[in-house]
C-alpha positions in Angstrom: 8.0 -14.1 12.7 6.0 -10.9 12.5 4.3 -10.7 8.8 3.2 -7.3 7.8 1.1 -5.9 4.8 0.9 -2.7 3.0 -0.8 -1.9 -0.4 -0.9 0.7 -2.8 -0.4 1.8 -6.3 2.7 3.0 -5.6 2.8 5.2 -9.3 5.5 7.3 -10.0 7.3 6.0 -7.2 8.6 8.6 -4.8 9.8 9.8 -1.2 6.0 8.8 0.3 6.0 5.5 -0.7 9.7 5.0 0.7 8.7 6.2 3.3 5.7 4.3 3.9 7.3 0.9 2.8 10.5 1.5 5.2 8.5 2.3 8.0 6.4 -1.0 7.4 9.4 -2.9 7.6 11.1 -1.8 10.6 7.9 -3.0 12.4 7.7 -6.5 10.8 10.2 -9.4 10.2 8.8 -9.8 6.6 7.0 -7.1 4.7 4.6 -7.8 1.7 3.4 -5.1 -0.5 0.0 -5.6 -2.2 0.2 -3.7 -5.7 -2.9 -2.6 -7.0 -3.2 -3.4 -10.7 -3.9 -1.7 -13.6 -7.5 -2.3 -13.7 -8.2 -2.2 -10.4 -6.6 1.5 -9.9 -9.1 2.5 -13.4 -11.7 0.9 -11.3 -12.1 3.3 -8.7 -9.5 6.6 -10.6 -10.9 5.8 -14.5 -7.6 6.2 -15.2 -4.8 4.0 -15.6 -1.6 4.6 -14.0 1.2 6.4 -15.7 3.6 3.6 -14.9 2.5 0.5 -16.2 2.0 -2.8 -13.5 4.7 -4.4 -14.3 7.4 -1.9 -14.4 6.1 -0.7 -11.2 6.1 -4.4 -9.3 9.9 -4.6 -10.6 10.5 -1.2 -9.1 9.1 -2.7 -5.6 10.9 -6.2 -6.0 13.7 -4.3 -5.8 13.2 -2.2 -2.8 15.7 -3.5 0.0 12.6 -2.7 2.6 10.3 -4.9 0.3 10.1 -9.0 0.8 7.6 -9.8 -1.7 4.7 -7.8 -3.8 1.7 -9.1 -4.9 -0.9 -8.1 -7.5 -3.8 -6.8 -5.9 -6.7 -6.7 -7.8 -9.8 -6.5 -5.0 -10.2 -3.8 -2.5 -10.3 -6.1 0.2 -7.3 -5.8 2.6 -8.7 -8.5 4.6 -9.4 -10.7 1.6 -5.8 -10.0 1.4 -5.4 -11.4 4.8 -7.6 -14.8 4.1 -4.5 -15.6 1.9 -1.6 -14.4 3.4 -2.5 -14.3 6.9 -0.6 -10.9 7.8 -0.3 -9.8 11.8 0.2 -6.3 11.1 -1.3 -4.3 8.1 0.4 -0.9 7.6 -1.5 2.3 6.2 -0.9 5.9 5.7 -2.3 8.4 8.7 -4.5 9.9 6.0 -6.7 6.8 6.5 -7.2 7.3 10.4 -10.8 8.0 11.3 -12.1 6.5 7.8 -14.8 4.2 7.5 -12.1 1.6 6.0 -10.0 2.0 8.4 -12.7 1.1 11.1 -13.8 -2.0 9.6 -10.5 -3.3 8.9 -9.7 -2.8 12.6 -12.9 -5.1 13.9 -11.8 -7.6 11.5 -8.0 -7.9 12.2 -8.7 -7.3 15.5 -11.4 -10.5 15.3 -8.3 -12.6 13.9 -5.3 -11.2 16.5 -4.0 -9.0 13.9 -3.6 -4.9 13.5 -3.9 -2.1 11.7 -0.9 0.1 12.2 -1.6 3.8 10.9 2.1 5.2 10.1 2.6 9.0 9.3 1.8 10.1 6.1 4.1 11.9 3.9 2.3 15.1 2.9 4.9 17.0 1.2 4.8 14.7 -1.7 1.7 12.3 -3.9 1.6 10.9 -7.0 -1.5 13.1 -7.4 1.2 16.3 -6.7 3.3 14.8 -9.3 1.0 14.4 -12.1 -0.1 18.3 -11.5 3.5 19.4 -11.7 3.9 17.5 -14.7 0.7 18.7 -16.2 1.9 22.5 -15.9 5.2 22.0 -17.0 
């Protein structure tokens, strides 16, 4: 069985993180998504999300693409890993070439697991959205 991992904060759910989550799963046998919580996303934004954690965990529990979600509260994908012991973690294209996405690799790769980058949907962001809604 072929366990894969994404994460994300996954606010203001939309076509992107469909998308992202669908693709995850056609390349896995069982697909975990890691949702970063409301602190953790204030952490690093210094701002909370617009939809709170647990609304937005219910709204992935019930994605037919989605076998599990966890709250992620630690930046650390491969922490992530320690735990769970993922073969494949998924991320957007937007991370390719990224300082993250080159350490992740040596330490998946040290464990016989791998980053998969997957296209990124750039039509479409929860960033876009809160614009739009800002100038409405």
């Amino acid at each position: 069985m072929i366990v894969g991992f994404t994460s994300g904060s996954f606010d203001m759910f939309h076509i992107g993180h469909l998308n992202l989550i669908r693709r995850a799963r056609e390349r896995c046998d069982k697909l975990i998504v890691g949702l970063n919580s409301d602190e953790f996303i204030y952490s690093y934004k210094h701002k909370y999300p617009i939809i709170p954690e647990a609304d937005r965990k219910e709204i992935l529990s019930a994605c037919r693409y989605v076998d599990e979600v966890i709250i992620k509260d630690i930046p650390d994908c491969f922490g992530v890993w320690e735990k769970y012991r993922y073969d494949k973690l998924f991320i957007g294209s937007d991370y390719r070439g990224s300082k993250q996405y080159t350490e992740l690799d040596t330490l998946l790769k040290q464990v016989n697991a791998e980053v998969v980058i997957l296209p990124y949907t750039e039509s479409i962001s929860s960033s876009i959205l809160r614009k739009k809604i800002d100038t409405t």
